[in-house]
Z-matrix of the N, CA and C atoms (Angstrom, degrees):
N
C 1 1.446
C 2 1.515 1 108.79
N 3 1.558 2 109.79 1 136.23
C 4 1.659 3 107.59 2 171.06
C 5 1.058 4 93.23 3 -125.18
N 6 2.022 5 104.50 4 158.72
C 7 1.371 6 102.86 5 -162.62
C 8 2.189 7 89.12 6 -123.15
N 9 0.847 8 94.58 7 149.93
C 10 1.137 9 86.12 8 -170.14
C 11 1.997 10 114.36 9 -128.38
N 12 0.950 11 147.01 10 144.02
C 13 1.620 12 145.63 11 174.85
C 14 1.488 13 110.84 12 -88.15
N 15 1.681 14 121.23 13 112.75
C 16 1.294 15 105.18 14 173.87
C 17 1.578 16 118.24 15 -112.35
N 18 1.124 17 152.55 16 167.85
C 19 1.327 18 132.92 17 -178.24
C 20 1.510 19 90.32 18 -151.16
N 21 1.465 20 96.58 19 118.74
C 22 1.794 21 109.40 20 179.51
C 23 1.321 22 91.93 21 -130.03
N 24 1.672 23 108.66 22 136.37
C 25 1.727 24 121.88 23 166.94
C 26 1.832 25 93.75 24 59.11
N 27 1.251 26 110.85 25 39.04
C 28 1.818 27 107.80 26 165.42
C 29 1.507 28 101.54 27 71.42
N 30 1.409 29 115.99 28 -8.69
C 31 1.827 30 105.27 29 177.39
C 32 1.638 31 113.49 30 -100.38
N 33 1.295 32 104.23 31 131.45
C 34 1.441 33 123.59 32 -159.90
C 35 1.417 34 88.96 33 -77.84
N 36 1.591 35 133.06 34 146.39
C 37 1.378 36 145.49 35 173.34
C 38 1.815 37 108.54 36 -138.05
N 39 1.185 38 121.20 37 119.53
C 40 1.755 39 105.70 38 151.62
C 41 1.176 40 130.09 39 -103.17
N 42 1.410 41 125.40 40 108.43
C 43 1.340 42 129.51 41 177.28
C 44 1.411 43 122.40 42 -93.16
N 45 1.933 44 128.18 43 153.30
C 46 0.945 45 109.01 44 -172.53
C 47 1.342 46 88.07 45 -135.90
N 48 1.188 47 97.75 46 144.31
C 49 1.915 48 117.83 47 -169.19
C 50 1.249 49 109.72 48 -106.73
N 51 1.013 50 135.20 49 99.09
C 52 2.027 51 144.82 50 141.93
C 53 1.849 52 89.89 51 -21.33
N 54 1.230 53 79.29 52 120.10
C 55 1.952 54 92.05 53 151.61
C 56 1.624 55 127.93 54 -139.92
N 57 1.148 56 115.38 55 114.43
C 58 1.530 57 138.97 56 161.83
C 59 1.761 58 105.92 57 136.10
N 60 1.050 59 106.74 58 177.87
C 61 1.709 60 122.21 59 -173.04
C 62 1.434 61 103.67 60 -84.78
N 63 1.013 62 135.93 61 145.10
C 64 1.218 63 138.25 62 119.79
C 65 1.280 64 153.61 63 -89.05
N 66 1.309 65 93.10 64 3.42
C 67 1.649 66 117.90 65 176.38
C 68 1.520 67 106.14 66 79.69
N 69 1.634 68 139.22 67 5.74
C 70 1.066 69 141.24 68 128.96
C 71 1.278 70 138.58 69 -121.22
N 72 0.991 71 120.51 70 158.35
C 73 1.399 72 135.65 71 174.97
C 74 1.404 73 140.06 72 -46.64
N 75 1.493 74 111.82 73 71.09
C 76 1.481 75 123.08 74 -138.02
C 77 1.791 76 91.29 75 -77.57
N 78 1.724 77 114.47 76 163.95
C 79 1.345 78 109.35 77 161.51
C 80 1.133 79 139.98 78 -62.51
N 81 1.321 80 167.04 79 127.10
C 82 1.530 81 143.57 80 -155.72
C 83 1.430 82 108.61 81 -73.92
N 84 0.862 83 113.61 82 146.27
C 85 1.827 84 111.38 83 -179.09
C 86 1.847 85 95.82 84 -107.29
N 87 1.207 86 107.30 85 126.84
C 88 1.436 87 110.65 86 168.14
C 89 1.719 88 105.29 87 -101.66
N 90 1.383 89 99.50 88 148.14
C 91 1.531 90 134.66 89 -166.35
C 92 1.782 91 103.91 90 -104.05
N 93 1.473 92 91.36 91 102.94
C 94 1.680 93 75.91 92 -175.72
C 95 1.829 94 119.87 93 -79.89
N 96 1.304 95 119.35 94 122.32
C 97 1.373 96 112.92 95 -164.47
C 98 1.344 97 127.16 96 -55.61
N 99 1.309 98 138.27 97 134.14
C 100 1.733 99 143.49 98 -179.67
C 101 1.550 100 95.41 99 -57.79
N 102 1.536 101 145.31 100 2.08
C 103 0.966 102 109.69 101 164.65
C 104 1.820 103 94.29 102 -169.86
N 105 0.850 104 129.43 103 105.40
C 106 1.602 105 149.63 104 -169.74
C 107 1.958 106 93.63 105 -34.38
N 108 0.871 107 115.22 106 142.46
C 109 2.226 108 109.20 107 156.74
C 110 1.511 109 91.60 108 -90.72
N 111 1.291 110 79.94 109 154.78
C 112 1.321 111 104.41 110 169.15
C 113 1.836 112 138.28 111 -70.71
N 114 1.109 113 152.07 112 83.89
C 115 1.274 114 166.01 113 9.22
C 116 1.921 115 74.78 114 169.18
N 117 1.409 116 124.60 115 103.95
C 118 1.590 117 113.10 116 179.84
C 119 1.660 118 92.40 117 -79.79
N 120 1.326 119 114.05 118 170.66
C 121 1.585 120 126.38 119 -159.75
C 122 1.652 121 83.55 120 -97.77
N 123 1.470 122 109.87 121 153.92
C 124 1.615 123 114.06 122 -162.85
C 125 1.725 124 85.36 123 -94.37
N 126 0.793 125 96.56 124 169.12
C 127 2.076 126 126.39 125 -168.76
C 128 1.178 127 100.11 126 -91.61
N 129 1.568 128 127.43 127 122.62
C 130 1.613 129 135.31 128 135.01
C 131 0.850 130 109.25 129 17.76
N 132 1.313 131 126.82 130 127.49
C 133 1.702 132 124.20 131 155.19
C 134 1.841 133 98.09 132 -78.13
N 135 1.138 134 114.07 133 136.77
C 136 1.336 135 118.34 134 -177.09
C 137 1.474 136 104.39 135 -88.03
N 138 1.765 137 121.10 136 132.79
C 139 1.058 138 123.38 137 -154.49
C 140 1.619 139 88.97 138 -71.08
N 141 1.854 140 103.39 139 165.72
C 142 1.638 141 103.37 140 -170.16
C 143 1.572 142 92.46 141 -98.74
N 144 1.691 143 115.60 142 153.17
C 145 1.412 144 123.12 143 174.08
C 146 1.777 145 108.31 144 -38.14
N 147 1.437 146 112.65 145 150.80
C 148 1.203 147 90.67 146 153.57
C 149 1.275 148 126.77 147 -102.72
N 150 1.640 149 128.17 148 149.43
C 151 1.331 150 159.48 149 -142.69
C 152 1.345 151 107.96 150 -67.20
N 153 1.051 152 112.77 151 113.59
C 154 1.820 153 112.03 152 174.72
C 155 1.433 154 111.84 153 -46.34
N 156 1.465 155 108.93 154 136.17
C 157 1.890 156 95.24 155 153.67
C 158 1.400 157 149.31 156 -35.82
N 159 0.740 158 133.82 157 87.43
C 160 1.325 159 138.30 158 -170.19
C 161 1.798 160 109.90 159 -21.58
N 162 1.584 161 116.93 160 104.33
C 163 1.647 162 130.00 161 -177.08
C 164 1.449 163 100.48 162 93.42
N 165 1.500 164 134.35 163 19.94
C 166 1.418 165 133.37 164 -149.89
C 167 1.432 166 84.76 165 -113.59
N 168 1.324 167 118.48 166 -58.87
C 169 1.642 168 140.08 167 -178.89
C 170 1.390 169 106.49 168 -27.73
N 171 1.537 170 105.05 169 152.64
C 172 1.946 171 95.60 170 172.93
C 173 1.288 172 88.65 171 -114.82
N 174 1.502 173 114.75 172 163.38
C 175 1.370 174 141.13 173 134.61
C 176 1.477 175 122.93 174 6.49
N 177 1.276 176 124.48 175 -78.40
C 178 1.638 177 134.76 176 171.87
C 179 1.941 178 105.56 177 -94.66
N 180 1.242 179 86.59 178 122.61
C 181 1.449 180 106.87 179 -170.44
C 182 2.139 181 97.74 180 -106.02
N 183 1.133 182 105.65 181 122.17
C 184 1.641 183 146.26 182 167.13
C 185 1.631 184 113.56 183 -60.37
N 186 1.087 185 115.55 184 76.40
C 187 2.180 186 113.76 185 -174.53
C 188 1.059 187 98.04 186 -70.57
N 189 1.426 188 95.65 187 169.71
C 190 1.666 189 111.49 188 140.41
C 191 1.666 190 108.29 189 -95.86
N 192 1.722 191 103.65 190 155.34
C 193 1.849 192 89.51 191 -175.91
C 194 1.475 193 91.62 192 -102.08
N 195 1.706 194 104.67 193 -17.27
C 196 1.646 195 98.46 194 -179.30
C 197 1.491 196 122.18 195 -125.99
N 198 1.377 197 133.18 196 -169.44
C 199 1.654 198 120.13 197 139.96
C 200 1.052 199 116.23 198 -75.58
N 201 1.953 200 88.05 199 153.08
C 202 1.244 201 94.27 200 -179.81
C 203 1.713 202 126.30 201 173.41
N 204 1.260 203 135.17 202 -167.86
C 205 1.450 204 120.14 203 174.60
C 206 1.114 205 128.76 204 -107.91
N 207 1.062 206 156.36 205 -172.39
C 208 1.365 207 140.90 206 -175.56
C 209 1.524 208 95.29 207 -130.21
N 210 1.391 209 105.84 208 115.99
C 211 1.731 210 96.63 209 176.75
C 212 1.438 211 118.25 210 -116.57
N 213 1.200 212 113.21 211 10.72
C 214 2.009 213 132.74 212 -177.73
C 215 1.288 214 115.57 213 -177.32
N 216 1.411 215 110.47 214 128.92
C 217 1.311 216 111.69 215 148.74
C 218 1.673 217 137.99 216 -116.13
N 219 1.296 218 94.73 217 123.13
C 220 1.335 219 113.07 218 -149.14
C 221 1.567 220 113.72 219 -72.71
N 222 1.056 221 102.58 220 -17.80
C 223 1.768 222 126.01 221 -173.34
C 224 1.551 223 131.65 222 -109.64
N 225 1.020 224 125.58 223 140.46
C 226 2.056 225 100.88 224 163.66
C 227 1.530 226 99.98 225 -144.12
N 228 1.315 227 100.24 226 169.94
C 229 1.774 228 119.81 227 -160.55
C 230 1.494 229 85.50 228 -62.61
N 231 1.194 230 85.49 229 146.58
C 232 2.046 231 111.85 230 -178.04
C 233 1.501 232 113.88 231 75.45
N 234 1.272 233 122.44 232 -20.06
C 235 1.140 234 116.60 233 161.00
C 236 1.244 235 126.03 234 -45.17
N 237 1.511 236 111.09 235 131.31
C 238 1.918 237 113.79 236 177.61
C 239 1.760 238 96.97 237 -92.01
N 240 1.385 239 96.35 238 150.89
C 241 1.618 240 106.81 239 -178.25
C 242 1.560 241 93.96 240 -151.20
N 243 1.225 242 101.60 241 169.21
C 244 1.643 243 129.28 242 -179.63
C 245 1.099 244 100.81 243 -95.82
N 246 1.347 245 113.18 244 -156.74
C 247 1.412 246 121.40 245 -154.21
C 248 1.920 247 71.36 246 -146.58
N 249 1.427 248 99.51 247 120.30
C 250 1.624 249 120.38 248 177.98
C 251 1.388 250 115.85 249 97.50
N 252 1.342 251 123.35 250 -10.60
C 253 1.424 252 135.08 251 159.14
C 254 1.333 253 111.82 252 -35.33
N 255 1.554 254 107.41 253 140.90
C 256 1.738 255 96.31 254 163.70
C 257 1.517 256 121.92 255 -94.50
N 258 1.014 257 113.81 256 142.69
C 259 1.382 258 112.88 257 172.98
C 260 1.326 259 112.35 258 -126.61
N 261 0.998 260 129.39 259 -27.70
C 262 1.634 261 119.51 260 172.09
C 263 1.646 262 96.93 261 -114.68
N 264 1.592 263 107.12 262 167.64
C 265 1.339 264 114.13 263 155.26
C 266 1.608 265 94.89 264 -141.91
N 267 1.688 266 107.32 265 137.29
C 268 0.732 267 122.13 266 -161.15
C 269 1.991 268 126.67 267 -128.73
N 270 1.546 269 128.89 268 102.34
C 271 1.653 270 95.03 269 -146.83
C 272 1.677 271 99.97 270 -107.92
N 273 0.966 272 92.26 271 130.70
C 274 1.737 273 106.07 272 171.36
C 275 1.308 274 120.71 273 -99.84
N 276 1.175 275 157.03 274 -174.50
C 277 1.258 276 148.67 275 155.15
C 278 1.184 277 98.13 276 14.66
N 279 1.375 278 137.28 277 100.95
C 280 1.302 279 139.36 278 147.78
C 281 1.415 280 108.95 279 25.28
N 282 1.527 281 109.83 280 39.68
C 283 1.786 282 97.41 281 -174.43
C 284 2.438 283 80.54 282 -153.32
N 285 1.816 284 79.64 283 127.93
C 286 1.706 285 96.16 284 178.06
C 287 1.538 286 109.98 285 -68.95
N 288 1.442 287 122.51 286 109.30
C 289 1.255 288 107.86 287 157.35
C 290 1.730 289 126.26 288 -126.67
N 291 1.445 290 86.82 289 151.56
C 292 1.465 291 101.90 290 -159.73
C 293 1.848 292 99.30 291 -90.02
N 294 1.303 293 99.13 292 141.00
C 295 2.067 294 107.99 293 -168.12
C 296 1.821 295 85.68 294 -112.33
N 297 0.883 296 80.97 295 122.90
C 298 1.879 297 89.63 296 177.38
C 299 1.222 298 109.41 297 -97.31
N 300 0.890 299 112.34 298 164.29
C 301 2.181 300 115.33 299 164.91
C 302 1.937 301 101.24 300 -103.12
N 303 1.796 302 65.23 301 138.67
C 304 1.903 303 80.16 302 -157.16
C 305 1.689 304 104.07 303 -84.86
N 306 1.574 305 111.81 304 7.65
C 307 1.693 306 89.55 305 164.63
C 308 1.548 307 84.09 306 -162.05
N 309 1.239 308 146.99 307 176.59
C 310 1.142 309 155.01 308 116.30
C 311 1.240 310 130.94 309 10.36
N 312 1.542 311 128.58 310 110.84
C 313 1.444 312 104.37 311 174.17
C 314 1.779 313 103.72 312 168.21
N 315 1.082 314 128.04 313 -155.21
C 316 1.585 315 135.19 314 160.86
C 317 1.433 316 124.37 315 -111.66
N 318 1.733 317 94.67 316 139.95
C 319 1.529 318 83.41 317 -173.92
C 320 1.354 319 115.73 318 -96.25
N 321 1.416 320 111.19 319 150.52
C 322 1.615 321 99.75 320 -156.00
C 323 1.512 322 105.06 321 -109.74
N 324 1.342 323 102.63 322 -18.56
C 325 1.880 324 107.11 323 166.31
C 326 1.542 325 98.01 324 -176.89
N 327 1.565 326 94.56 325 162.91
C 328 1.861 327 121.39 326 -152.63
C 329 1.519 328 79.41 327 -129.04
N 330 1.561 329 125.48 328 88.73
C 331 1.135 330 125.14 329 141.51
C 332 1.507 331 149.29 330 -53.04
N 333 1.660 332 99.49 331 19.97
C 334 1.849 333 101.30 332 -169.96
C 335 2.139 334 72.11 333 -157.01
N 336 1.656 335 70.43 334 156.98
C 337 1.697 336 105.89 335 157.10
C 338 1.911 337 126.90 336 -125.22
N 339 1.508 338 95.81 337 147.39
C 340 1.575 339 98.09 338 170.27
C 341 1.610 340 107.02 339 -34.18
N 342 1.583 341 116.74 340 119.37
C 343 1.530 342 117.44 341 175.21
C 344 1.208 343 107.42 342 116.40
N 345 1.018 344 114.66 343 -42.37
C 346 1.831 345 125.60 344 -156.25
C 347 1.886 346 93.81 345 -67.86
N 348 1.250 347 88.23 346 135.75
C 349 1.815 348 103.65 347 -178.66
C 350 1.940 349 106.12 348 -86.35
N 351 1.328 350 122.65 349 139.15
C 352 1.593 351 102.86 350 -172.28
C 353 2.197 352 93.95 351 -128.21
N 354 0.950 353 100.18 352 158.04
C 355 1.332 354 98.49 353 167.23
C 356 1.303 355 113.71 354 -101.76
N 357 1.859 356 137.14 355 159.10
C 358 1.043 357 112.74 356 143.94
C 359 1.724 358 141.76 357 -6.41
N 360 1.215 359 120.50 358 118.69
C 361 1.381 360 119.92 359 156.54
C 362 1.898 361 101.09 360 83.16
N 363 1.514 362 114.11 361 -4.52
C 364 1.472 363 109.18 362 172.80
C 365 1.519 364 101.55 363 -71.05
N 366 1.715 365 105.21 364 148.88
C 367 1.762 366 111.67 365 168.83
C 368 1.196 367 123.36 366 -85.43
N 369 1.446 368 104.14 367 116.49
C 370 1.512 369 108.18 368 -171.15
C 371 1.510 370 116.13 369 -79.58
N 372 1.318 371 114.84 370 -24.67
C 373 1.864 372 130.49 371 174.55
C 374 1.401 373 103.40 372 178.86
N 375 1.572 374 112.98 373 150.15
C 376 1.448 375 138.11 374 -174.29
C 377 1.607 376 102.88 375 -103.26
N 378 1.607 377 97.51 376 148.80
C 379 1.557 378 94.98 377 173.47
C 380 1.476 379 92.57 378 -119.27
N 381 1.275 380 104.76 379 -176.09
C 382 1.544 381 115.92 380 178.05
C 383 1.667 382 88.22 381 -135.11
């Protein structure tokens, strides 16, 4: 075993490393650190869209595939669209993406606004 000092973000750690095989699968031994990091403060709950009217909603429902912000909306209720149209733009990683409507049809409501933060799998607008 070597024991080694690591210091990440200015916090001092000693870890001790197992060296060679034994041909099984030993338990991991944890190294308790010379000095704990510091605990970052947990993140906003991002307020949730607000809720379509109840029978307002269409049929084919519009995700998000990722997180993210809402920086345009490209569409509004009653609008007819195609199938590859954009209707949202959406930015994740510093990279613009555009949410298309996945077949033909009308949109029957735009569940998000410019700003609005979305999680995975939230509905951004319904088509009919």
């Amino acid at each position: 075993m070597k024991n080694y000092t690591i210091t990440v973000n200015g916090n001092v750690y000693e870890v001790t490393v197992e060296e060679g095989f034994t041909g099984k699968a030993a338990a991991p031994k944890a190294a308790a650190p010379v000095q704990a990091p510091k605990a970052a403060p947990a993140p906003a709950a991002a307020p949730a869209p607000a809720a379509a009217p109840a029978g307002a909603a269409g049929s084919v429902a519009v995700t998000a595939p990722m997180p993210g912000k809402i920086l345009g909306v490209k569409a509004s209720a009653g609008q007819a669209v195609k199938k590859g149209q954009v209707i949202v733009i959406l930015e994740a990683m510093k990279m613009e993406n555009e949410i298309v409507a996945p077949q033909d049809g009308t949109v029957a409501t735009i569940n998000v606004a410019v700003g609005d933060s979305v999680e995975p799998g939230a509905t951004l607008a319904t088509l009919n």
